[in-house]
C-alpha positions in Angstrom: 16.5 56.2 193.5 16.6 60.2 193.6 18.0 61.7 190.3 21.2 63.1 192.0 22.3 59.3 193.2 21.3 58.3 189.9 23.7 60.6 187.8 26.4 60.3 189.9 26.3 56.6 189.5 26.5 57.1 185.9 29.8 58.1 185.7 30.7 55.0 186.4 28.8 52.9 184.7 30.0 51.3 181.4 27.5 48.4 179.2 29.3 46.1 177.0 26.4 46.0 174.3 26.4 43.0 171.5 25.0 43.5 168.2 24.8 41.0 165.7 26.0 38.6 168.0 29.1 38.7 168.2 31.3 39.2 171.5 33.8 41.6 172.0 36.4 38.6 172.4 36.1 37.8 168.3 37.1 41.8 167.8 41.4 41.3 167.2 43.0 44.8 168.5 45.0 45.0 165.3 42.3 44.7 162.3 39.4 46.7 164.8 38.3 50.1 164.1 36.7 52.7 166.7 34.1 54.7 166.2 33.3 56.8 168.8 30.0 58.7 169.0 29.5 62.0 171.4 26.2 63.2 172.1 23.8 66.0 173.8 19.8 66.8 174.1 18.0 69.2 175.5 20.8 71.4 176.8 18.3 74.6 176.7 20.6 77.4 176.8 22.4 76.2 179.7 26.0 78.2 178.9 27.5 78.3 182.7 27.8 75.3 184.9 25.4 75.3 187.6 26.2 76.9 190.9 28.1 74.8 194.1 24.9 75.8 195.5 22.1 74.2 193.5 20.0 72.2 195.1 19.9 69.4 192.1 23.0 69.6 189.9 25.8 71.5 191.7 28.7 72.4 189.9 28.0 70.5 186.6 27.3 71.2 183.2 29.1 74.3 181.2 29.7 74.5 177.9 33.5 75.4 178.7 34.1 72.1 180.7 32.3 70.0 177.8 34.9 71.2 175.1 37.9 70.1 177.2 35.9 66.4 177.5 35.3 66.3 173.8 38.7 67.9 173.3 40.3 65.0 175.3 38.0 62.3 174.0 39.1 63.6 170.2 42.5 63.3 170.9 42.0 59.6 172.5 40.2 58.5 169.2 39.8 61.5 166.3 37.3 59.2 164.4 34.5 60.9 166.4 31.3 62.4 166.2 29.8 65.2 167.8 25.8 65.2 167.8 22.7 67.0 169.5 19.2 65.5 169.7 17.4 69.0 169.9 16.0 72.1 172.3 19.4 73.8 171.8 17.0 77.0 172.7 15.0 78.2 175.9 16.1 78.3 179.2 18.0 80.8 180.5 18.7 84.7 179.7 21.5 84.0 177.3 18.5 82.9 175.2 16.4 85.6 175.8 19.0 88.1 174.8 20.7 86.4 172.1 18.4 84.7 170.5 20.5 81.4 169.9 23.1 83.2 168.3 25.7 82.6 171.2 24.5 78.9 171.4 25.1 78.0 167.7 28.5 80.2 168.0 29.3 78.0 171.0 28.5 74.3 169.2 30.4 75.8 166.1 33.6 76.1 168.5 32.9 72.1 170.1 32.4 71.1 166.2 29.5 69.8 166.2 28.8 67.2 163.0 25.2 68.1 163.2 21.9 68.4 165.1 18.3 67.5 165.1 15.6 70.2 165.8 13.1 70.1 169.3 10.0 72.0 169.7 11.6 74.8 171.7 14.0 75.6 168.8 10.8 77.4 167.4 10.7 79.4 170.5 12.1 82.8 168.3 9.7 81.5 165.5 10.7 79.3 162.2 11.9 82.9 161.0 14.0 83.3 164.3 15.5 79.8 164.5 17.1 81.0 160.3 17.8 84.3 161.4 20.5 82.0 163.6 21.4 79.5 161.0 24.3 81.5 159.3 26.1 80.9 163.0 26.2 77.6 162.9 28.8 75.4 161.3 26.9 72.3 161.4 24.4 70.3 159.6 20.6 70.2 160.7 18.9 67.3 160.1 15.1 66.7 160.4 13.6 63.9 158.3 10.4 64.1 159.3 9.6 68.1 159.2 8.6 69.4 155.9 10.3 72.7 155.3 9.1 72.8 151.8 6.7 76.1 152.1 8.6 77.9 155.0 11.8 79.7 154.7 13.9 76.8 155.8 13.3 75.1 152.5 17.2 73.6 151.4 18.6 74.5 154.5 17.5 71.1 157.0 18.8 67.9 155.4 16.7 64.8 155.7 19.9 62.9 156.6 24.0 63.0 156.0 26.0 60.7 155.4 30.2 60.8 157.4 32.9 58.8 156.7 35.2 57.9 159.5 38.3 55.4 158.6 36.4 53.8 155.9 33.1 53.6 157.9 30.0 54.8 156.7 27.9 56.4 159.0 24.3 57.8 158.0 22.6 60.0 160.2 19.1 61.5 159.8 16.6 63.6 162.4 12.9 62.9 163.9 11.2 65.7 165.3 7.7 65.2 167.7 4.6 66.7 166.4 4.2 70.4 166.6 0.5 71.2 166.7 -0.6 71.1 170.4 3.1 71.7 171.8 4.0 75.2 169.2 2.0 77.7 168.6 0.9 77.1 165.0 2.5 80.9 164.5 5.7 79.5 165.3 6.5 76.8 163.2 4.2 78.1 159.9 3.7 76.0 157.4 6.0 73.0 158.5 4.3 69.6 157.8 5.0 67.1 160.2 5.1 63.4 158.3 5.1 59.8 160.5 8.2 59.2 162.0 7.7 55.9 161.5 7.2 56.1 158.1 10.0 58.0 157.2 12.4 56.3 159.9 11.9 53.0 158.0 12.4 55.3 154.5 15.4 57.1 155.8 16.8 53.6 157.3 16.5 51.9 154.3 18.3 54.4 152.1 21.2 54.6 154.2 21.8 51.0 154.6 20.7 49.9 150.9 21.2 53.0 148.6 24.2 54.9 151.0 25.8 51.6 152.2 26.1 52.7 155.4 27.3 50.4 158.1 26.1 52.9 160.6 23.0 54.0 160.8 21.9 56.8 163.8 18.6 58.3 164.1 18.7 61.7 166.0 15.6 61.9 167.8 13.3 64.0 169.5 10.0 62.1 170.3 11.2 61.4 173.4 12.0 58.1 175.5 9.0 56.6 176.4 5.4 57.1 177.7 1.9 55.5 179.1 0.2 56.0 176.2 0.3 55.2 172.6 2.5 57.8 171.6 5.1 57.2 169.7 8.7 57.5 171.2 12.1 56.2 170.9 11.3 52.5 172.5 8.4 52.0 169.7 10.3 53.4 167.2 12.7 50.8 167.3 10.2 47.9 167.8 8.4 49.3 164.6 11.9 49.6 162.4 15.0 48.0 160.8 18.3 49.1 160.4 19.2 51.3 162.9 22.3 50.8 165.3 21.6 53.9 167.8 18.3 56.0 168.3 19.9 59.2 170.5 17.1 60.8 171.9 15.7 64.0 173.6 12.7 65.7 174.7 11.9 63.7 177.9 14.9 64.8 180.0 15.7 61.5 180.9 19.1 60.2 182.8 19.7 56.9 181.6 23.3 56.0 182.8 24.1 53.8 179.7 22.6 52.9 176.6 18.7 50.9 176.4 19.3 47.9 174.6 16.2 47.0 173.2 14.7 44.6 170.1 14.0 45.8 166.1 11.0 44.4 164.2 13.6 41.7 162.3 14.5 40.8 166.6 18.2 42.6 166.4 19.3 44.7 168.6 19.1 48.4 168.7 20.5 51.0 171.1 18.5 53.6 172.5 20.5 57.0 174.6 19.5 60.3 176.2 21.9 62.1 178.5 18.8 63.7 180.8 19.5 67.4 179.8 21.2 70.8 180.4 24.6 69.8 179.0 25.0 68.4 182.6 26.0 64.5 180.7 27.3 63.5 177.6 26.6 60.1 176.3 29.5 58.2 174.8 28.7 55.1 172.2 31.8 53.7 170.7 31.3 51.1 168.2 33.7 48.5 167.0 34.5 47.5 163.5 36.3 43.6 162.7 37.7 43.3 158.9 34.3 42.3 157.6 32.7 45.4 159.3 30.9 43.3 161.8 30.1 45.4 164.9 29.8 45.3 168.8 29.8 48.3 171.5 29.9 49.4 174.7 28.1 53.0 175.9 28.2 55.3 179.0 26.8 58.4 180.8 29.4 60.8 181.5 28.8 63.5 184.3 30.5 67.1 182.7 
C-alpha cells in the first residue's frame, strides 16, 4: 500500500483496544472518566504545512492547523495531554536560523505537558539544545540519558507524574543510543543506561511508589527492526506496567495503535504518528469506579 493511501486511510480508522479484559460494554457513561492523550514525533522543524504541490504530503501538517485540532479536542474533553516523542529539531531553515527557539516558542503556545529528547535534538550541540530550554514551558523527560556531568544536569526529569480528574498518570522518556548516530562532540558526556533496565525501574516506581494508574513511556528507540536492536515492540515484550509506549525515530504511519503482549501477557499499546507534524495520534482511555480501564486510539491527518 503506498504511504499516501495509507495516511489518508488513517483518518478514518478508529481500534477499540481492551486492557485488562474488560469490554467497553461494562464502562457505565455516568461513573466513566476520559482521559484523552495527544501526541507527536519526529516533527523536525516542520512550521508551515506542506505545499498543494508536494509530491508526498500536500497540504498537511502546520503547526497553526494542529493548535486549532488540539484546541477543539481540549474543549471536547479538557482532561488531556499533550506529548512529543522527540527530533523537535532539524529539518528545515527555521532550524537552521533559529536554532529551536521558534519550535519550543511554538509547543509553549499548543501547551505541551512535556517531551522526550531524539538524537537530532543534539543537532546545535548539548550546549545548544539549553541555550533553548528557557523557551520552553514544558517538561523534558529522558529516563535513560544521564545528564549528570553535562550542563543539563536538573533540568531533564526521569519521569513526571499528572493528575487528570483524580487519575494518576506517570510519564517518563527513553532515548536510543547516541554513540554511532551523534557526534560524541554533540552530546558530551551524556551516559546512555539500558532502556530496559530503567523502563522496568521507571515502571515500577510509577505504578508501586507513585500509584499511578497510567503509566506512558515516551519513546525514541524507534518501532521496530530486523535485528536485535532494541525498539518499542521488544520493549514491551521485556516490561510490565506500561499502558502506552508513544514512540518516534522510525518515521512510521501506523493508523491506530499496536496492540501488542507484556512479559506478565497483558496488553500494551504501542503509537507513532509517522512524522512532520503531518498526524497526531489520539489515545483516550477509560476509567470505571474501580479505575479499571479500556481504550480505543486513532491516527489523525492535520
Amino acid at each position: 500500500m503506498k504511504r499516501r493511501n495509507f495516511i489518508q486511510k488513517s483518518t478514518a480508522a478508529t481500534a477499540f483496544l481492551t486492557l485488562g479484559g474488560l469490554s467497553m460494554q461494562s464502562f457505565s457513561e455516568k461513573n466513566t472518566k476520559q482521559i484523552t492523550i495527544l501526541h507527536t514525533n519526529d516533527v523536525h522543524s516542520h512550521i508551515e504545512p506542506f505545499k498543494n504541490n508536494h509530491y508526498k504530503y500536500p497540504n498537511q501538517g502546520g503547526v497553526a492547523r494542529r493548535a486549532i485540532l488540539v484546541e477543539e479536542i481540549r474543549k471536547e474533553n479538557p482532561n488531556t495531554l499533550l506529548l512529543d516523542a522527540g527530533d523537535i529539531f532539524q529539518g528545515t531553515p527555521y532550524f537552521n536560523f533559529y536554532g529551536g527557539e521558534l519550535e519550543f516558542k511554538l509547543m509553549s503556545m499548543l501547551k505541551y505537558d512535556a517531551a522526550t529528547i531524539g538524537n537530532h535534538d543534539f543537532d546545535n550541540s548539548i550546549d545548544g539544545l539549553y541555550a533553548q530550554l528557557p523557551h520552553a514551558k514544558f517538561n523534558f523527560i529522558s529516563s535513560n540519558y544521564d545528564f549528570k556531568n553535562t550542563i543539563l544536569d536538573t533540568h531533564v526529569k526521569p519521569y513526571k507524574v499528572f493528575e487528570k480528574d483524580g487519575i494518576k498518570i506517570g510519564v517518563f522518556g527513553l532515548g536510543i543510543e547516541l554513540a554511532g548516530l551523534v557526534d560524541p562532540r554533540m552530546f558530551k558526556e551524556t551516559i546512555y543506561l539500558d532502556p530496559v533496565e530503567i523502563a522496568q525501574d521507571m515502571s515500577r516506581i510509577l505504578k508501586d511508589d507513585e500509584g499511578c494508574d497510567l503509566v506512558i513511556c515516551l519513546s525514541h528507540l524507534g518501532y521496530h527492526y530486523t535485528n536485535d536492536k532494541i525498539n518499542d515492540l521488544k520493549l514491551a515484550s521485556k516490561t510490565k506496567n506500561i499502558d502506552l509506549i508513544i514512540g518516534g525515530h522510525t518515521h512510521t504511519f501506523l493508523p491506530k495503535p499496536t496492540v501488542t503482549k507484556n512479559s506478565d501477557g497483558e496488553n500494551v499499546l504501542v503509537n507513532q504518528v509517522g512524522c512532520y507534524g503531518i498526524n497526531v495520534g489520539r489515545v483516550d482511555f477509560y476509567f470505571d469506579s474501580d479505575k479499571n480501564k479500556t481504550s480505543k486510539g486513532k491516527s489523525i491527518i492535520v
